[in-house]
C-alpha positions in Angstrom: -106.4 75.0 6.6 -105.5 71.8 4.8 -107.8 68.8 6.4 -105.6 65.7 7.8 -106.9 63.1 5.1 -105.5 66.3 2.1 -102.0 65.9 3.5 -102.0 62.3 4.0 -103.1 62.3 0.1 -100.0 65.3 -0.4 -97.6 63.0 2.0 -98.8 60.1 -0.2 -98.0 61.6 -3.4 -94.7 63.2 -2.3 -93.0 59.9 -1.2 -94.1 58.2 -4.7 -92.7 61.0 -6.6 -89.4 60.7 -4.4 -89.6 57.1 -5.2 -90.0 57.4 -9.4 -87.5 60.0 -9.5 -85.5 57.6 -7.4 -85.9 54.6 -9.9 -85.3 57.1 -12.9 -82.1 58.2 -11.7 -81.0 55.1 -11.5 -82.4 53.5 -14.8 -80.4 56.0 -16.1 -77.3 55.6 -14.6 -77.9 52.0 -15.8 -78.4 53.3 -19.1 -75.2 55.1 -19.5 -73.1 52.2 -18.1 -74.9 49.7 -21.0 -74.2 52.8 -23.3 -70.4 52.8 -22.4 -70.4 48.4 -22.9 -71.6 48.8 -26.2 -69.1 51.7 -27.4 -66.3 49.1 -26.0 -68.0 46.4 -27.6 -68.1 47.8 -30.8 -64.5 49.0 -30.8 -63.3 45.2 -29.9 -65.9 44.2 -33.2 -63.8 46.8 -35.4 -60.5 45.3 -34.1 -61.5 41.7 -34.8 -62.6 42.6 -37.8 -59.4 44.3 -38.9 -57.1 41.8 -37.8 -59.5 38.9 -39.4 -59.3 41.1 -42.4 -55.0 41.4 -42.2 -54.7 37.5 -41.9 -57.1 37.1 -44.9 -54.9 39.3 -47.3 -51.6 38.1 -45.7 -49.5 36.1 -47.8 -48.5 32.8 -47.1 -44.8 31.3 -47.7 -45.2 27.9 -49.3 -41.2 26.7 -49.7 -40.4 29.1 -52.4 -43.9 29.6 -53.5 -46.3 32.8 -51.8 -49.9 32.0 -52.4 -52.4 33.9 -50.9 -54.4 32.4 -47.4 -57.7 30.6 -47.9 -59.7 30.2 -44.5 -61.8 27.4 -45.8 -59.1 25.7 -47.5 -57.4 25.0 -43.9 -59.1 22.0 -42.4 -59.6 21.6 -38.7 -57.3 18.7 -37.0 -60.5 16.8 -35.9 -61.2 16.1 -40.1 
């Protein structure tokens, strides 16, 4: 026969194991929704960084003239 103060001490430790399980389950769920952000984050990096690649190695129609874009020869409007 279990005593009252062993399954107070069982009782005790069931409900903090339900409790750490709980917490896991849902650091993981968090886990897998940070996991999916960074996947579509890393896509939109890849298409930025195709596109800033395509307007670097665009030509540029000067009159008759096609020179090749510079970034840092364009100056903002506020210089």
């Amino acid at each position: 026969m279990v005593s009252n103060k062993g399954m107070q001490a069982e009782n005790h430790t069931d409900s903090r194991l339900t409790e750490l399980e709980i917490k896991a389950s849902f650091a993981e769920d968090l886990l897998e929704q940070l996991d999916k952000i960074i996947v579509r984050q890393q896509q939109q990096i890849d298409a930025l960084l195709r596109e800033v690649a395509e307007l670097k190695a665009a030509p540029v129609r000067d009159g008759d003239i096609t020179t090749t874009r510079s970034l840092r020869d364009e100056l903002p409007p506020h210089f």
